[in-house]
C-alpha positions as CSV (number, residue, x, y, z in Angstrom):
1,X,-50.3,-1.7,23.8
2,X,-46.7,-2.4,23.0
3,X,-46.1,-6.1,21.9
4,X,-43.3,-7.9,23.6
5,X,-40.3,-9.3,20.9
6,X,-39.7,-13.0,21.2
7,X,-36.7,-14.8,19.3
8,X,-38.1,-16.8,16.8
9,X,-36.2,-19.9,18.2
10,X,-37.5,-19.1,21.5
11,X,-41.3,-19.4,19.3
12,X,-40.1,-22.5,18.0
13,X,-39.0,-24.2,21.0
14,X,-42.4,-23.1,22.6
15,X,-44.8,-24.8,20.0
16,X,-42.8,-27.8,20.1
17,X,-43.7,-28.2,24.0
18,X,-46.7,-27.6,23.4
19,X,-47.5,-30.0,20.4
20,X,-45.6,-32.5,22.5
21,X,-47.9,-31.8,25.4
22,X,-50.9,-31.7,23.2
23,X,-50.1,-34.8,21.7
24,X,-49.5,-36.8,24.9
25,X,-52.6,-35.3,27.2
26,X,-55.4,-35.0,24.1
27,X,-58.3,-32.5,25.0
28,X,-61.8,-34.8,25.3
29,X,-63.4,-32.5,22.7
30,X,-63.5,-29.4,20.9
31,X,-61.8,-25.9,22.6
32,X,-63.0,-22.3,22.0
33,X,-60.1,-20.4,22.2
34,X,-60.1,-16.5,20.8
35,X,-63.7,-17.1,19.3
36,X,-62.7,-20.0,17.5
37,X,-63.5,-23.8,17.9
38,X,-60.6,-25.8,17.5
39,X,-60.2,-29.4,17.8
40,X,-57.2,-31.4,19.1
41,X,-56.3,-32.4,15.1
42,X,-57.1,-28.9,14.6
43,X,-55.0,-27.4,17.2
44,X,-52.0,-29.5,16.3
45,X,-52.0,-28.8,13.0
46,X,-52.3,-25.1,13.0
47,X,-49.0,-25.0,15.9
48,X,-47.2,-27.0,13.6
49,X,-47.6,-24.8,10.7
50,X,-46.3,-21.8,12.2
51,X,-43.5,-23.7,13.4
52,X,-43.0,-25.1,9.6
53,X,-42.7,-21.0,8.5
54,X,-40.6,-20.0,11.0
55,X,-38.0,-23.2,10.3
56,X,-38.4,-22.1,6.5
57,X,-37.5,-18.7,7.6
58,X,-34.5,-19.6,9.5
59,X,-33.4,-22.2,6.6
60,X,-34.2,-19.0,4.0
61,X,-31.9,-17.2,6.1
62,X,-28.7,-19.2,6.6
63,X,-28.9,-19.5,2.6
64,X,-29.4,-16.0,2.4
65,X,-26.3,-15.4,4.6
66,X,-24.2,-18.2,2.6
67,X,-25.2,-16.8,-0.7
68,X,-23.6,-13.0,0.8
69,X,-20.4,-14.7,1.6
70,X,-19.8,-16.1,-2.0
71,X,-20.7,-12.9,-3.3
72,X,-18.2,-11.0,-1.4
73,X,-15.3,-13.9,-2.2
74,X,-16.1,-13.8,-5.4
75,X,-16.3,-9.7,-5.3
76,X,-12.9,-9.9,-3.9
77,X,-11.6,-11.8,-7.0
78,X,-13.2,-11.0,-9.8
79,X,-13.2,-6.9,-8.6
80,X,-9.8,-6.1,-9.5
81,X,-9.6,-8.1,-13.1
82,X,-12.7,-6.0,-13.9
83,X,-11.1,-3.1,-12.9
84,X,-7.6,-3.7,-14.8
85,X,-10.0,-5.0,-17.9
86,X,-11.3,-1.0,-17.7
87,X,-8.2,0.9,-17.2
88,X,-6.9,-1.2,-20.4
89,X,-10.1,0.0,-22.2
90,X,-9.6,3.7,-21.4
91,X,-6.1,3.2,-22.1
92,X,-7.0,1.9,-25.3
93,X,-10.3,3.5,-26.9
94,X,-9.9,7.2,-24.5
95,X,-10.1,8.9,-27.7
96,X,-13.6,7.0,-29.1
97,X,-16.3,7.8,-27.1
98,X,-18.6,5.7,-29.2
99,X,-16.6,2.6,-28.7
100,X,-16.3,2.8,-25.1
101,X,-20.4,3.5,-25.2
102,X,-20.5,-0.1,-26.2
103,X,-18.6,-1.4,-23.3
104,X,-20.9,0.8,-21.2
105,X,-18.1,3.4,-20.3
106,X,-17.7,6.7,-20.6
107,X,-14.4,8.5,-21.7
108,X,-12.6,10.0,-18.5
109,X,-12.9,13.5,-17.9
110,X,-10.3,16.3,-18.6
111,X,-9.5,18.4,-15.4
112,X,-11.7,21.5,-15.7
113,X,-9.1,24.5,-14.4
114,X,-10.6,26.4,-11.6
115,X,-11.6,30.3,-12.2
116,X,-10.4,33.3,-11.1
117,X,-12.6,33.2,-7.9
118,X,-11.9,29.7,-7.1
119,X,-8.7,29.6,-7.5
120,X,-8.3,33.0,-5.4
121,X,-10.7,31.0,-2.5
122,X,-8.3,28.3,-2.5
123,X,-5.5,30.7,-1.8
124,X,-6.8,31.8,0.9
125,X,-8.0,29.1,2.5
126,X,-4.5,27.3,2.1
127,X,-2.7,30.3,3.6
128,X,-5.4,30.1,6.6
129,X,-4.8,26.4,6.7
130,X,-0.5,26.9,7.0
131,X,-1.1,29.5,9.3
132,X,-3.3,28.0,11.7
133,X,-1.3,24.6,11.6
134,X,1.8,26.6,11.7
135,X,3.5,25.5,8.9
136,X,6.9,26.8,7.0
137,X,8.6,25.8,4.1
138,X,12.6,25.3,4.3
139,X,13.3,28.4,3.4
140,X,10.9,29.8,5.8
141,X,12.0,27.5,8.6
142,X,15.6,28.9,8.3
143,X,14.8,31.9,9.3
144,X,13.7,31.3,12.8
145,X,16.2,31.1,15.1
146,X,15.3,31.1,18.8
147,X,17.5,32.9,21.0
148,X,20.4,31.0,22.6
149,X,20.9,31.2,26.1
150,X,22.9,28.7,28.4
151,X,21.1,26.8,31.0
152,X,20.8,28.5,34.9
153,X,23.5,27.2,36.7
154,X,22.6,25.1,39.4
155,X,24.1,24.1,42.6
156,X,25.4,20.6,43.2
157,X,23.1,19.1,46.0
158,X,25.1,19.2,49.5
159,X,24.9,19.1,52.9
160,X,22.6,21.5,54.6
161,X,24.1,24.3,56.9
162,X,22.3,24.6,59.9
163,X,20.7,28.1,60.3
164,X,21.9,29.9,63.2
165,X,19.3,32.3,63.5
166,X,16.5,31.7,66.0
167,X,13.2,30.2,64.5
168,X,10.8,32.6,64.0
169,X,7.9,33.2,66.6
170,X,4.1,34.7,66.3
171,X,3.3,37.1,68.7
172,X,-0.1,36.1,71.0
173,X,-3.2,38.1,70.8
């Protein structure tokens, strides 16, 4: 069987109605309830600690969430001095691989030219890719030239000329 999802304040706001209610209208004596034997101390104190966790939970949370949003402020500051501080390291030590193992860096990596296969791959698919998308360099584009023509002529809008012939008619059947 499927369990139903409640909101935890929805929880909360539950067991406080009914330690309010449990408080106020005491049971005479001791209550079985799931196999248990609970008494009215009993009872309250067992509602009020799950209502205890779940306000810890919620408290754990908003801290939680608070604690996210100073990291990401302080992400967005201190992100780009770290990143300039590296850059400046490269810049300085690229050529000592051992020094920049001490900053925890390793030495940027030389472009690593393509081989004869690759490069003829690429080609191909960059003269699929112009050709598909239609695309001309200047010199290309220069070329076309679309063949001139001058625009119909068309007739200035006038009065109409009544027809003189009769209007047609459809023979019966």
């Amino acid at each position: 069987m499927a369990t139903k999802h409640i909101a935890k304040s929805l929880i909360v706001e539950q067991l406080r109605g009914l330690i309010a209610g449990t408080q106020k209208h005491p049971s005479g004596g001791p209550s079985t309830l799931n196999g248990a034997t609970y008494t009215g101390a009993t009872l309250l104190q067992t509602m009020q600690s799950l209502a205890d966790v779940l306000a810890a939970v919620e408290a754990a949370k908003a801290a939680w969430k608070d604690a996210l949003t100073n990291a990401d402020e302080a992400l967005v500051k201190v992100k780009p001095v770290v990143q300039a501080y590296r850059n400046w390291l490269l810049a300085t030590y690229g050529d000592a691989p051992a020094t920049l193992e001490d900053y925890g860096m390793k030495p940027r990596k030389g472009r690593v030219p393509l081989t004869t296969d690759q490069q003829a791959q690429a080609n191909a698919r960059n003269a699929a890719t112009r050709k598909a998308r239609h695309t001309m360099g200047s010199k290309q584009r220069l070329k076309v030239t679309g063949a001139t023509s001058s625009p119909p002529a068309t007739r200035a809008p006038g009065p109409t000329e009544p027809s003189t012939e009769p209007p047609a008619t459809v023979p019966k059947t």
